[in-house]
C-alpha angles and dihedrals in degrees: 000000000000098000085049092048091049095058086042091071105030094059088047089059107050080047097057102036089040086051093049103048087048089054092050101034129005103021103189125152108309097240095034076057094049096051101045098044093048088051089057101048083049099057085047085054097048084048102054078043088067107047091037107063112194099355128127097266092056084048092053085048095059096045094054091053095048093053114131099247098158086050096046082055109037100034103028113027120006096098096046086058097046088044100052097044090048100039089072106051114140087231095194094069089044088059090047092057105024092126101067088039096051090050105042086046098051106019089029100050094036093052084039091056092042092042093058096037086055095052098030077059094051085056095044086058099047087046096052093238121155099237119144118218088248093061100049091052083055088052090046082053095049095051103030087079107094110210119254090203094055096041092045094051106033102029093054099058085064094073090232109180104275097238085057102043094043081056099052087040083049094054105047106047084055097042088068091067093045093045082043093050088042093047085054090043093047097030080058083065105043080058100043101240090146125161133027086341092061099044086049094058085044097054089040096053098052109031093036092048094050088043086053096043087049104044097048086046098047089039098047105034079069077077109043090050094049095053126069098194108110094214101049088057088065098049085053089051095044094045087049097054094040094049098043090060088035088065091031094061089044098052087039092243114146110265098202091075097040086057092046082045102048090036085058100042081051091060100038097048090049090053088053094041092056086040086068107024100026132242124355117220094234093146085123097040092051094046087042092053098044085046098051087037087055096048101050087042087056090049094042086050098046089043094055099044080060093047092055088061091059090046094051085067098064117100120264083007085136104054094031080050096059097039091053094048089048088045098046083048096049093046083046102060094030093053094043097050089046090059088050087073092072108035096073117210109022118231119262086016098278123166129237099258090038093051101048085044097063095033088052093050094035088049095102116172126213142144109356093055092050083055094052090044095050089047091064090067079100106041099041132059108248104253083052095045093050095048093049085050096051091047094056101039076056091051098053089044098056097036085047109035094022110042096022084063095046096039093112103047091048093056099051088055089056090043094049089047101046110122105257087022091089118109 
């Protein structure tokens, strides 16, 4: 309970001085914030480490570093997250453009994970590493899945047109149940569970986890429409996502999709709800949801800026690190401008080349690809595994600090460049 208690206060702390000093000085987007700063208390940490042998800041340190992240995602908060990005879709735009989103979050997400594997693969080769093809094609999957929360807070404060920004939220909150669903069916192969077995786990991990998902939600939301205390409805909600992943873990389903599924049927049974009975007072389930969904957001963030600094101190992180950002962003375009062939006419009119530029580069990574990366410690020899890791850490950094910065930039040039925009 003390050591809990311990982290407790010492992340709430770097969340609300780092907060704090963003909102006065630098004011930069609140998670790029988080995640710089935290990278930089923790080089002053790992420095002091260093020079203060067996004191209490190199004990902080090591606790810090030995911190269960995989654990505090996977087994705490993930589904919260998932939950609360996906229980507030506007679900009448997403049926309006549920073409481009269904495509860039199947076809999209499936060519980028084989994109990257294959040329992930190509690098493995020229630097002499021991990756299979298989495995290439699991760290493509892990890494193929772009991050609603970091699309939903970073991308929003760009005033991107609404059509187009709908589109990059929509997919990815749906590209997290079809990475999950390729890391099972390529992780199958990196462990060698081939034939009618493999396609068993597959078909297990994604049906049962969308039966799951379904039958908590249909069966709980009878409660939260037959009660009128505002509190209560957030406990229901609460109990359905929690369960849904409960029963998920136990009956080894993937509880990723149960979460996106139940967050979606939420949103969709309370639109048809309101359709029939008229409006529902969720003014506290709505503010309840955006708050916890903050909070968790600012730990993730601040975690994983500590958790760089670990990672810097691998060999070769440097050059792996490189090759893996210039890949990711490869597989990103060239899958994305392939799904523009069958979308039709584009939203916002955007052309082809316009509208893969600014999903590739709007196409930011976080904590669901730092939980795939850390499952694969069983599955992977070490040197593999660290370097995966690395890679990926590498990955979330530049998508999030890099291209969330220059987002904007970034934008206006496409914007300036778009076929009809010149003066």
């Amino acid at each position: 309970m003390t050591d809990f208690l311990g982290y407790a206060v010492f992340l709430l702390s770097l969340i609300v001085v780092i907060g704090l000093i963003n909102e006065k000085f630098t004011k930069l987007t609140y998670e790029i914030a988080l995640m710089i700063f935290s990278i930089a208390v923790g080089a002053v940490l790992t420095f002091a480490g260093a020079d203060f042998k067996g004191t209490s800041v190199n004990g902080l340190l090591n606790d810090i570093r030995v911190f269960d992240l995989e654990s505090f995602l996977i087994e705490g908060v993930l589904c919260f997250m998932l939950f609360a990005g996906s229980c507030h879709m506007q679900l009448k735009d997403f049926k309006r453009l549920f073409r481009p989103i269904g495509i860039l979050a199947v076809l999209g997400t499936l060519l980028g994970a084989f994109l990257y594997g294959a040329l992930f693969f190509m690098v493995s080769r020229v630097l002499g590493l021991s990756f299979s093809f298989p495995m290439c094609l699991m760290f493509g999957s892990i890494v193929a899945p772009t991050d609603p929360i970091a699309a939903t807070s970073i991308l929003s404060k760009f005033g991107l047109p609404r059509n187009i920004s709908f589109v990059i939220e929509g997919e990815s909150l749906l590209n997290d149940g079809v990475g999950v669903a390729l890391f099972v069916c390529f992780s199958g192969m990196v462990t060698m569970e081939q034939g009618g077995g493999f396609f068993e786990v597959l078909l297990r991990e994604i049906i049962g986890a969308v039966a799951i998902g379904t039958g908590v939600t249909l069966i709980l939301f009878q409660l939260f429409s037959r009660t009128r205390d505002k509190f209560r409805r957030i406990f229901v909600s609460l109990l359905s996502v929690s369960l849904s992943y409960f029963l998920c873990e136990k009956l080894e389903c993937s509880g990723a999709i149960a979460s996106v599924v139940c967050g979606v049927l939420y949103a969709t049974l309370i639109e048809r709800w309101e359709e029939r009975h008229g409006k529902m007072e969720l003014e506290e389930f709505e503010t309840f949801w955006e708050i916890l969904d903050n909070l968790l957001n600012s730990i993730l963030y601040v975690i994983l800026g500590f958790s760089l600094v670990r990672i810097l101190q691998m060999p070769n992180v440097i050059l792996l690190s490189a090759a893996a950002v210039v890949c990711n962003l490869a597989a990103r375009y060239t899958s994305v401008f392939g799904c523009t062939c069958l979308m039709g006419e584009l939203p916002d009119g955007y052309d082809r080349r316009s509208f893969s530029s600014l999903f590739t580069w709007g196409g930011l990574r976080g904590g669901l690809s730092i939980a795939l990366a850390m499952s694969t410690y069983s599955m992977l020899p070490e040197n593999i595994y660290h370097i995966v890791l690395g890679c990926t850490y590498a990955i979330v950094f530049f998508t999030t600090v890099v291209q969330g910065l220059t987002m904007k930039k970034v934008y206006d040039v496409i914007q300036k460049n778009r076929p009809g925009t010149r003066a």
